[in-house]
N, C-alpha and C positions, 0 to 999 in steps of 0.2 A: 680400458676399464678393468680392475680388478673386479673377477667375478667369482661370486662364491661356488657355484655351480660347476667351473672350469677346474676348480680346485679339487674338489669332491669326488666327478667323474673318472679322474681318470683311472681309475681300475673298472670304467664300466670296458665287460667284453662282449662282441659279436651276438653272442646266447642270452645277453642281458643280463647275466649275472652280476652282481655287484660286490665286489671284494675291497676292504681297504686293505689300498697296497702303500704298503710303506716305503715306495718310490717315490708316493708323493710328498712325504716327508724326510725324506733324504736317507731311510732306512734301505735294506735288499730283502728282505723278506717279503712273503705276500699276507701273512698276516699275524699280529702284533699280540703277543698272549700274557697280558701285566692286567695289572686290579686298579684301582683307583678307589680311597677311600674317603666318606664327605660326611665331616660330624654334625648332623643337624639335633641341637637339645639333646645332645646325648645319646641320639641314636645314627650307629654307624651302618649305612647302606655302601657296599662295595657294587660298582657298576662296571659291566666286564665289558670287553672292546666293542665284542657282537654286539651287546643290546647298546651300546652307543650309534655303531653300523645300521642296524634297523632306525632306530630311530632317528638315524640322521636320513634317510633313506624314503621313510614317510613325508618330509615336507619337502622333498625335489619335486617340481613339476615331473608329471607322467611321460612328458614329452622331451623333456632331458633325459630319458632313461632310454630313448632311440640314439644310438654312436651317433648315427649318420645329421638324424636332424639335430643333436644337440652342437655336433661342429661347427655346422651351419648356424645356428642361434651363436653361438659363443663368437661367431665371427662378427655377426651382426652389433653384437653386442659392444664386442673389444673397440675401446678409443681411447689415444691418448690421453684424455683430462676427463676424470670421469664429470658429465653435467645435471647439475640437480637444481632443481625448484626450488626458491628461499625458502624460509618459515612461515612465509604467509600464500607456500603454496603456489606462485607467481614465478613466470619466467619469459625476461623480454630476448628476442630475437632483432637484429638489425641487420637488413641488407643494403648495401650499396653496392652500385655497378657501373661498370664502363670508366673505371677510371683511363685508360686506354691510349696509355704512353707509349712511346714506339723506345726510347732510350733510359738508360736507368735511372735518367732527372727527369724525378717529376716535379712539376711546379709547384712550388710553394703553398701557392693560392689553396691546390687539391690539399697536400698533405696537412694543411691550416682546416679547411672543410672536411676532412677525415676524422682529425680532431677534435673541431668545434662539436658535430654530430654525435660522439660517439661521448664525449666529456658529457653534454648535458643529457643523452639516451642512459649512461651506464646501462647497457645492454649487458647478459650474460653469453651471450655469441655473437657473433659480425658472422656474417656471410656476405665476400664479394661472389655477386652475381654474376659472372662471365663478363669477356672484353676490357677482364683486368689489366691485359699486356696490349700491343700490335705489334705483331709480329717481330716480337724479338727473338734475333739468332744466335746469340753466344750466353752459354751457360754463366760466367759470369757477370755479366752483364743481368741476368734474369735477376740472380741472386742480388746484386745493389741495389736492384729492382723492388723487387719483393720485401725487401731492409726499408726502404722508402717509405713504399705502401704501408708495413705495418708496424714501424716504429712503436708507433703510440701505444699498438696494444700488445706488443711484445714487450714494449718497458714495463706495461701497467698489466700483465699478466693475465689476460682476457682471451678467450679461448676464441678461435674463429676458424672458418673454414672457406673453401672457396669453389667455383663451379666454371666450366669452361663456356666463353662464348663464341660466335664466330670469328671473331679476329684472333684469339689466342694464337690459334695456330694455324691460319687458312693454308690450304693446301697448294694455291697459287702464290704464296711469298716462302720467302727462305729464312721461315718460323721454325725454330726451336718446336721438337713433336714432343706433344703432351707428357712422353711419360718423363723426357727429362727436365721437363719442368714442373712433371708433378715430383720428383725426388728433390728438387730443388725447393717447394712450397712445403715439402716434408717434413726440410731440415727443420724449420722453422720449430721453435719451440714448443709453442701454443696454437699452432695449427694442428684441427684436429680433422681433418680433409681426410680420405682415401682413395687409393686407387680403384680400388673394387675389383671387381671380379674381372677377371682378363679376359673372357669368352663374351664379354657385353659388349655392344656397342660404346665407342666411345671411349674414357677414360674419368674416373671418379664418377661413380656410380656406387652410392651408399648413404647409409643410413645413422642419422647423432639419435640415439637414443638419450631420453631427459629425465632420470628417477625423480622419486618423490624423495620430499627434503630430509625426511628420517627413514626411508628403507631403499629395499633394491627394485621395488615395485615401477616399470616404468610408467610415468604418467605423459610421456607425450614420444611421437616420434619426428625427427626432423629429416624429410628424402630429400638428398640432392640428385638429381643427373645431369647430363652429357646431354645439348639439348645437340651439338653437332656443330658443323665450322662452315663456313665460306668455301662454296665448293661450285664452280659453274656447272651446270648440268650437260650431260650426253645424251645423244639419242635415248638411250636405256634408263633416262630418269626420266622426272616428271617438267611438261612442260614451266618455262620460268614463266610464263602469260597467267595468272591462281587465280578464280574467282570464287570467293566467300561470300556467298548469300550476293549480297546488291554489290560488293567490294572486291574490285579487281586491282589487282597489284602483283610485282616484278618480283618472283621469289629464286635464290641461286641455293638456298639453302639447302644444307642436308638436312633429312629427316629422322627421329629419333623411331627407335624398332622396336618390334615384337618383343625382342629379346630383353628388351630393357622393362617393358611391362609385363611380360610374366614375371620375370623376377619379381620386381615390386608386389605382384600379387602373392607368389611366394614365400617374399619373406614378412609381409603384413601377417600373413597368416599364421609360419611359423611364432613370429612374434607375441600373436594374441593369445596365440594355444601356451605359450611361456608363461602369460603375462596372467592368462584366464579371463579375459574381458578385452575387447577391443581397444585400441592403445589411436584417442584422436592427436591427430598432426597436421602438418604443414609440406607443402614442394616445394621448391626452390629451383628455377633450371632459368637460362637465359632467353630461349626463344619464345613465345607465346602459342600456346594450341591453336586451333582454329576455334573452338569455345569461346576466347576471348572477344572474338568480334563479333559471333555471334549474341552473347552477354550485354556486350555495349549497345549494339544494334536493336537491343529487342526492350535496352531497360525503362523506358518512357509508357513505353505501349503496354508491356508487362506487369507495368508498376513494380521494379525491383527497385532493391538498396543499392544505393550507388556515390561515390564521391568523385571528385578530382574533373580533371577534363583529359581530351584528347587535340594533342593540335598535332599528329601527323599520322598517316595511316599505321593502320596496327599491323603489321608484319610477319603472322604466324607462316607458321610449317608450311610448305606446299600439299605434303600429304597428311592425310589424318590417322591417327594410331589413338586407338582407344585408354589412352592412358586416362582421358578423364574421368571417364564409367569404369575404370577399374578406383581410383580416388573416391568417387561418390562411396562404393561399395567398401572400403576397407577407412571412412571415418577421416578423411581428408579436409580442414577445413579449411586451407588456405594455398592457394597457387601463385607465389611470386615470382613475376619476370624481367625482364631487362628491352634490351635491345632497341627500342623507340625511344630514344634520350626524351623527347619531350613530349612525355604522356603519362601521366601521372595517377590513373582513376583506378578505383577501385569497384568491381559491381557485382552481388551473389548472386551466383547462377545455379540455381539448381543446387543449394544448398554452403555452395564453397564459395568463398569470396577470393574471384577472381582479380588480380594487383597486378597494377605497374609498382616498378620503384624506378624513379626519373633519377639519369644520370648522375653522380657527386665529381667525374672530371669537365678541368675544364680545357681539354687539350681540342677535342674533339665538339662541335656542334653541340649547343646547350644553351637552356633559360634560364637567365641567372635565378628568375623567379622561382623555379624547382630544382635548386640545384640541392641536394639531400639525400634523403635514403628512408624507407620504408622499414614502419618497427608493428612487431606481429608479437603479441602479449600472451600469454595463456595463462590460467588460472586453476589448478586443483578443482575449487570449489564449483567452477563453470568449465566443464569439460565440452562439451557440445556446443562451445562457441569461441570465437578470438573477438580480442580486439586489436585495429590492423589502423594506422595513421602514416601519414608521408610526416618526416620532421624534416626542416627545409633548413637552412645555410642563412637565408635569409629570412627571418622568420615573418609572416603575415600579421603585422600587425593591425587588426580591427582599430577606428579610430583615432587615427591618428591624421588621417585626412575627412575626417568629417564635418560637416555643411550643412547648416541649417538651410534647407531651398525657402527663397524666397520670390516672390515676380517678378517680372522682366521690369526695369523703370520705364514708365509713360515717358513720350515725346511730348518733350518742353516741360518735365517735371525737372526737379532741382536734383535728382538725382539721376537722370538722362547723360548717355554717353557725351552727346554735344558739349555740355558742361563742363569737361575735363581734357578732352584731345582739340585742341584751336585751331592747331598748326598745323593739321594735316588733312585731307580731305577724306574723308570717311565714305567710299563709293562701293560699299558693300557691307551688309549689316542682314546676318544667318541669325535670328533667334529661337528658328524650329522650336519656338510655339503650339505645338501640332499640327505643323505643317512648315512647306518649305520656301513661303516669301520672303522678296528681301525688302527691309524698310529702307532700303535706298531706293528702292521702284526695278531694280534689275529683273530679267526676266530671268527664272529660276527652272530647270529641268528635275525632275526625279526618276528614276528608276530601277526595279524587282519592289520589293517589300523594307518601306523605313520602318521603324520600330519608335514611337515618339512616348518617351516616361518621365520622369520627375527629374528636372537635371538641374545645374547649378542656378541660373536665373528662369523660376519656370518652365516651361519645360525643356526637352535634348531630343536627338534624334540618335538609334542606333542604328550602325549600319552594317551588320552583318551579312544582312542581306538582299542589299540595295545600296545605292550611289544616288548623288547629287552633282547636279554639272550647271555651270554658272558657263552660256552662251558669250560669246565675243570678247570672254575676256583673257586679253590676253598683251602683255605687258614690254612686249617686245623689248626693248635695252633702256627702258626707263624703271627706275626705281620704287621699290615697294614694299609694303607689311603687311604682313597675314598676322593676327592673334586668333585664338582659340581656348577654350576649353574641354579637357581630354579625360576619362573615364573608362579604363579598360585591365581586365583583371591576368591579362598575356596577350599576347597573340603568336597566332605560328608562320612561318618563314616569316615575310617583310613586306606590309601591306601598305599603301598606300594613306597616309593621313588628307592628301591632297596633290596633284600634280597635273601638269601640262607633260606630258611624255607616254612613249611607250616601254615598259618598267622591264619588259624582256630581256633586254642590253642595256645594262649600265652608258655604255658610249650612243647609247642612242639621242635622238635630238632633244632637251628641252627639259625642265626641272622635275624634282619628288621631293616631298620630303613623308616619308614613310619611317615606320616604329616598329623596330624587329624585336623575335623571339630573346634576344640578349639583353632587354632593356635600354637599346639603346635607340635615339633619332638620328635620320639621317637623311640627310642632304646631299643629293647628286643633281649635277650637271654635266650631258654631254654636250658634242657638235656634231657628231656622226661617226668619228672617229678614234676619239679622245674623251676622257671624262675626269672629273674630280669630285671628291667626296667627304661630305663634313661628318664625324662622326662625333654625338653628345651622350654620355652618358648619363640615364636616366635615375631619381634619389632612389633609394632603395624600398621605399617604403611607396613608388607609384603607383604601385595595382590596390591600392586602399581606398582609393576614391579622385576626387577630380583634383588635377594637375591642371596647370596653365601655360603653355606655349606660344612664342613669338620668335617670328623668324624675319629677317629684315635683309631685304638686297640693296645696297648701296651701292648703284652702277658710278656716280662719280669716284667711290672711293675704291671702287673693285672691288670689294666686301660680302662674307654674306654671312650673317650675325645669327644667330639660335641663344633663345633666355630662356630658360624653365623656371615657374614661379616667381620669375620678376627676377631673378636673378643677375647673376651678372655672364653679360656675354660672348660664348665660343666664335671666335672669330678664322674663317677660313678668307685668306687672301687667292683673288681666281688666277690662274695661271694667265700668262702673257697670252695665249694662242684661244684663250675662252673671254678674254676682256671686254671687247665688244661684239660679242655675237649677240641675237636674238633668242630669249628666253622659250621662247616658243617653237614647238613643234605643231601644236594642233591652233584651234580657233576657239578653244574652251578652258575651264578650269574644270577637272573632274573632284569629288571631296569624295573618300572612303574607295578611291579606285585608283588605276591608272588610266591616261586621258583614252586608251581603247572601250576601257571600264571590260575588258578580257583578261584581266592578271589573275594569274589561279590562288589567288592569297586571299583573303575575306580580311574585313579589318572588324575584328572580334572588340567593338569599341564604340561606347557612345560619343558624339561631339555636341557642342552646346559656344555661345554666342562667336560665330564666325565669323569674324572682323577683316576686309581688308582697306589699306589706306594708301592714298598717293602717295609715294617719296618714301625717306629710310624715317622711322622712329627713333628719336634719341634717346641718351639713356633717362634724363628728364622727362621725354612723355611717357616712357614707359613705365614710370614713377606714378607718373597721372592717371595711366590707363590701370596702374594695379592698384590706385585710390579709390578708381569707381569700382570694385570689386570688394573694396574694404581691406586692402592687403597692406 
């Protein structure tokens, strides 16, 4: 940043005297003895160097007139591209994180979603959020790397910067150390990152200051830091066993230090006393405080503001460092983090709205449903508050699966299932109705808490948290169809949609078909030993409302068929060594679990009219079964 003040100064000396030295204009003198003359109507006022000197002298902040503190400001201050607020006062910030390549090709798919994001955000910064890299070792290698990654906004001249996360550079791989990959993120044109002070914790530890659109007056500040790396702990650190409030989980992580929040308290403050008025902003670092879970934990009962969801535990520091209480204090409105690829939420705690930004690679574990990046708005006009949204890859479209609910049809109405499937026998019929009988007469178990609301025909059962298990049935090497209808806005790992099996070990004995974090279904069958797996990619637009699934095992043809929406169907032929085995492990069918109903995954997911039928469905009845639905 060109800064007017850095200019001016430098003839301030030790005693505070202020001399224009004409060093700073490329003179050798210390001071400049010429007239200057300025006709205004006729009348000539000569104005001598001095009273130019005083008078430029008057409007420095007081606190530039300290050598020592003004170094320090002018450091803070100085960045390659200077960043300002449009004309209407407005300035968007976009993070994404974890693209998290190990070699310098990154996938397509990412640098297409880099793109996508950043084309419809026009953001005035990008911040990658740490776990940009994994652990890459050769400096050029980093740099084709880093080419990859920011292509888009090095063509299209968009200033960004970036923050390190645990994988960058763990200390247990033979990772490239931060500082030569932070010279390498340097080169970069429009990167306007820093290393920061070399006595911190860490590396990149600094500060984007964001003027207003027509002066030098900063209107926002944007902190990055060093949240720390992947570091198995020693005796002399803190146990990896962390428990937060009710939340106990496996932490290796380093922790960010003292040294890094005085600073920040430090230079906030030099900054306001710059600035004359408290200067509101934004963090940015990769790991999450212990605040974050404490925030999510407490937002129902607290009645806070809150969005997004969590589908894996939230992951903070093992130790606590007051970095938050020093934020609240110096006008902090926003704390964006990384690190939990699929947790997306957003909740104000105690004045600052505490952020995930869910993954944008897809190298590494991720929902395609969040795959995106979080955008933090500010405003001139609203200083004392952001506006903070996830913008997804996939975007959520509202209505585009919407359902006018109607009743379940009466037995022996003309719109009754019997009317349309002839050919098949129909020996289990879920309409959870508010409740969980089956109109085939089967005896029907339940178990914890079903959740029964407004679902496709009448009503649906949710099972988050509870299971349903259909006693003796169990199909051993004869042929069958499950249909369904499916309502679920993600889910985390790979829950169970329905199975005979225990979901522990894939090779274990006896069927799933479960619907993971990636959008995808999936179908396993072990023998104990051995297993195989249909994998079906779910439409993009699923989490918008009910979908319809049909899965069909055709034991004479070896077959096992998955249709989504009546579609047309993925066909996995079973291996020679699973041909005739028995589909069963257990003596039940379990729905929203696995056959233990102990899988530690919840199927975050309503189901509605649960069909199974003797024998395989063809593609004809499935014609018929998606007439009685109106399809």
């Amino acid at each position: 940043m060109k800064n007017t003040w850095k200019r001016l100064l430098c003839g301030i000396l030790a005693t505070g005297a202020l001399f224009l030295a004409t060093a700073c204009s490329g003179g050798g003198k210390d001071t400049v003895s010429s007239d200057e003359s300025d006709s205004t109507e006729g009348h000539v006022t000569t104005i001598t160097t001095t009273e130019r000197v005083e008078e430029t002298t008057e409007s420095i902040p007081e606190v530039m007139k300290d050598p020592v503190k003004a170094e320090k400001i002018n450091e803070l201050l100085n960045t390659k591209h200077v960043l300002r607020a449009d004309e209407n006062g407005q300035f968007k910030v976009l993070i994404l994180s974890d693209v998290q390549f190990s070699t310098a090709s990154i996938s397509r798919e990412t640098r297409d979603n880099i793109e996508a994001i950043v084309s419809r955000e026009q953001p005035d910064l990008v911040i990658f959020n740490g776990d940009n890299s994994f652990a890459i070792n050769h400096e050029k290698t980093m740099k084709n790397y880093v080419t990859n990654m920011t292509r888009y906004l090095e063509e299209n001249k968009i200033p960004w910067a970036h923050v390190y996360g645990n994988h960058d550079a763990e200390l247990w791989r033979p990772a490239l150390d931060k500082e030569t990959q932070q010279a390498v993120y340097e080169s970069f044109e429009y990167c306007v990152s820093k290393a920061g002070d070399e006595d911190l914790f860490g590396v990149g530890n600094f500060v984007l200051p964001v003027l207003e659109h027509d002066s030098d007056k900063i209107a926002f500040n944007i902190w990055c830091f060093d949240s720390g790396t992947g570091d198995i702990y020693t005796d002399a650190h803190a146990a990896t066993d962390v428990t937060v409030g009710n939340n106990t989980f496996w932490s290796h992580y380093e922790n960010m230090e003292m040294n890094q929040v005085e600073w920040f308290k430090e230079s906030a403050a030099l900054l306001e006393e710059y600035n004359g008025a408290p200067i509101p902003g934004m963090m940015a670092f990769h790991i999450p405080l212990q605040e974050t879970y404490y925030a999510w934990a407490s937002r129902e009962t607290d009645n806070l503001e809150w969005t997004g969801e969590q589908r894996e535990n939230i992951s903070a520091h093992a130790q606590d460092v007051p970095l938050f209480d020093a934020a609240k204090e110096n006008k902090i409105l926003a704390i964006v983090n990384s690190h939990d690829h699929i947790n997306d939420f957003m909740v104000k705690y105690q004045g600052i709205r505490l952020c995930y930004t869910a993954c944008i690679g897809t190298y590494e574990y991720h929902a395609d449903d969040m795959l995106g990046g979080r955008v933090v708005e500010f405003n001139v006009a609203n200083p004392d508050d952001v506006n903070t949204y996830m913008s997804y890859v996939n975007e959520r479209i509202e209505g585009t699966r919407d359902h006018e609910n109607v009743p379940t049809p009466e037995a022996g109405s003309e719109g009754h299932i019997s009317n349309f499937i002839t050919d098949k026998n129909l020996t289990t019929y879920l309409t959870f109705d508010g409740d969980v009988s089956d109109k085939c007469g089967a005896d029907i178990q339940s178990n914890g808490t079903l959740d029964f609301t407004e679902g496709y025909f009448g009503q649906c059962v949710g099972l988050e948290n509870g299971y349903v298990s259909i006693p003796s049935y169990a199909p051993g090497t004869d042929s069958f169809s499950v249909a369904l209808w499916v309502n679920t806005r993600g889910v985390s790992s790979d829950p169970a949609l329905f199975a005979n099996k225990d979901w522990n070990k894939g090779v274990n004995q006896g069927y799933i078909l479960s619907i993971n974090r990636s959008g995808q279904l999936k179908f396993n069958l072990g023998n104990g030993s051995a297993r195989t797996d249909l994998e079906v990619d779910l439409p993009g637009d699923y989490r918008n409302g009910w979908m319809h699934v049909t899965l069909v095992v055709d034991r004479t043809a070896g077959t096992v068929m998955i249709a989504v929406d009546f579609g047309e169907f993925n066909t996995l032929t079973l291996p020679s060594y699973l041909q005739d085995i028995s589909f069963d492990s257990f003596d039940h069918l379990t729905i929203g679990q696995d056959a233990t109903g102990t899988y530690d995954a919840s199927l975050t997911a309503s189901l509605d009219e649960f069909m199974i039928f003797d024998g395989a469905l063809t593609e004809a009845e499935l014609a018929q079964l998606a007439a009685y639905y109106g399809k």
